[in-house]
N, C-alpha and C positions, 0 to 999 in steps of 0.2 A: 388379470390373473386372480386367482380365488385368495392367495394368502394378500395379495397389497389389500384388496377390495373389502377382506375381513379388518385389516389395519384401519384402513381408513373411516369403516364402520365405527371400530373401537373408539378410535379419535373423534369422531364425530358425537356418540351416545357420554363420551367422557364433556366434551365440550358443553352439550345439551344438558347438562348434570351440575358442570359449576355456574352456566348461565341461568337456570332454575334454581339453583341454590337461594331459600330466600337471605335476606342481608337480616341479620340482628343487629337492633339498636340499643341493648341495653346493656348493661356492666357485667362483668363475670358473676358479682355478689347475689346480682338479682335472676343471672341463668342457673344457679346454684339453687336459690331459694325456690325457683320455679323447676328443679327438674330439667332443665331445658341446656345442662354444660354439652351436651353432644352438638348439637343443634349452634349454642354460641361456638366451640370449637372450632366445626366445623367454617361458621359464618367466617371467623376470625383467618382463618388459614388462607380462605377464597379472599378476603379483602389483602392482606400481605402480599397474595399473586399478584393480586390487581395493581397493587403497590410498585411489585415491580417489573410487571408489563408497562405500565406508564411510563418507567424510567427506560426503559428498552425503546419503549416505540420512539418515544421525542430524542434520542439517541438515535436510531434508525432512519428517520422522517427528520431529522434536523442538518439540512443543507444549504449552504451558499447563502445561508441567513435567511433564513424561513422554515417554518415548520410546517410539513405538509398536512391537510387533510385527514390524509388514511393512516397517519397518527393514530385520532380516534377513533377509525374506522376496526381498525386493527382490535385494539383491544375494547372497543363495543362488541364486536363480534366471540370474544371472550368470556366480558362480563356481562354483558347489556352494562343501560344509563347509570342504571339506579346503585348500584357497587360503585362507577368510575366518579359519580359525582361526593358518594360519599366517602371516598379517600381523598379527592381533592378540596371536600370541605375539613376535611379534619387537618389535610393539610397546610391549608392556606389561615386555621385558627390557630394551629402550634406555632406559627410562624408570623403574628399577626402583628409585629414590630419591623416586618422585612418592606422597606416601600417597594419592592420591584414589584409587587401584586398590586392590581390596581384596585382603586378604591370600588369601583363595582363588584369586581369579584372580592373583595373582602365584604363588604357588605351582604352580596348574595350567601357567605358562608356564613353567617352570621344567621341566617334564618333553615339552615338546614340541621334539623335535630339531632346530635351529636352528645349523647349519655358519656361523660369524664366516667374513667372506669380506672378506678387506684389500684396498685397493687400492693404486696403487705407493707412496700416501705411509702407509699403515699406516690410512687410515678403513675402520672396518668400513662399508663396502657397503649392510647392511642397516638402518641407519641413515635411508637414506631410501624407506624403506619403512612407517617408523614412520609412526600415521595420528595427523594434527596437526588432529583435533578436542579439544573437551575432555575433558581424561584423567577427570572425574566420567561424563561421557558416553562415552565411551571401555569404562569400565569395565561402565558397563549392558549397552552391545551387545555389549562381551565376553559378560556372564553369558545374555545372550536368546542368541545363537548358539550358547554351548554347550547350550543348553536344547536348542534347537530343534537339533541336530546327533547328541544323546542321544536326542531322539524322531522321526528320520530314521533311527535305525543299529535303533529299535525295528520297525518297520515295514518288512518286506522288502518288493520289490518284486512282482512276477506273476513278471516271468525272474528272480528270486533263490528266489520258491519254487519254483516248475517244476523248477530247477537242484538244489534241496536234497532234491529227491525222489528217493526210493530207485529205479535202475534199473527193477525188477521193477512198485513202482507205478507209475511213468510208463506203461510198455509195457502195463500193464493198460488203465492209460485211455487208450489208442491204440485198443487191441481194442476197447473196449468201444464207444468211438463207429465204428470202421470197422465192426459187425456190423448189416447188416439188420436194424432193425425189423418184423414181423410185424404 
């Protein structure tokens, strides 16, 4: 029917909206300096969702002692990679006295660029961005995201291969379909 199929539209151009949103990395001090508080706002609001789609999914997908999969699948389809891993890096550095993370993943967060952003009384900011599930579960859907985020960056898309095609083949395979067949 024409009203769900407009709903679902909605949902769908709202989805494509926050999954294209890009993520900001730098402090409210320096979106301010630069013009850019809309843009960090914005960024900020998207990672807090993100914050608590993580806590929803591994609550949803956490059964019988195991965390499934489509966890991540769920909310990559939300955010994409690149928002879920940087709330779980910021959260696994707020947290970086907690041994239920395991040392890889504390390590891996330790190299993902994460700008300390004070507020007037000196709290880092990103603090509440930390996702306040269990840091033993926490630390799973860390390890399934990056999994799945390694085997997303393996897999180009159709316009990532199209794109990595050399000129010359491209325009071949132009010719070739624009020629009468016989």
């Amino acid at each position: 029917d024409v009203v769900r199929d407009s709903i679902e539209q909605r949902a769908e151009a709202a989805l494509d909206a926050q999954r294209e949103l890009p993520l900001y990395r730098h402090d409210a001090a320096y979106a301010r300096e630069q013009g850019d508080l809309d843009l960090y706002r914005a960024s900020r609001r998207a990672n807090i969702a993100c914050k608590e789609a993580i806590e929803k999914a591994i609550s949803e997908h956490y059964c019988d002692n195991v965390l499934h999969r489509e966890a991540v699948a769920q909310v990559a389809e939300q955010f994409g990679h690149e928002r879920i891993l940087y709330v779980l890096a910021i959260t696994i550095r707020q947290k970086d006295w907690d041994g239920r993370f395991s040392a890889d993943n504390k390590q891996w967060a330790k190299t993902v660029s994460v700008s300390e952003n004070p507020d007037a009384w000196g709290t880092d900011r990103n603090c509440y961005l930390a996702v306040n599930s269990h840091s033993g579960l926490v630390d799973l859907f860390t390890k399934l995201a990056r999994e799945d985020a390694r085997a997303h960056e393996r897999r180009p898309s159709v316009l990532g291969r199209l794109k990595s095609r050399p000129p010359e083949a491209a325009a071949e395979g132009v010719k070739k379909t624009k020629e009468p067949s016989l």
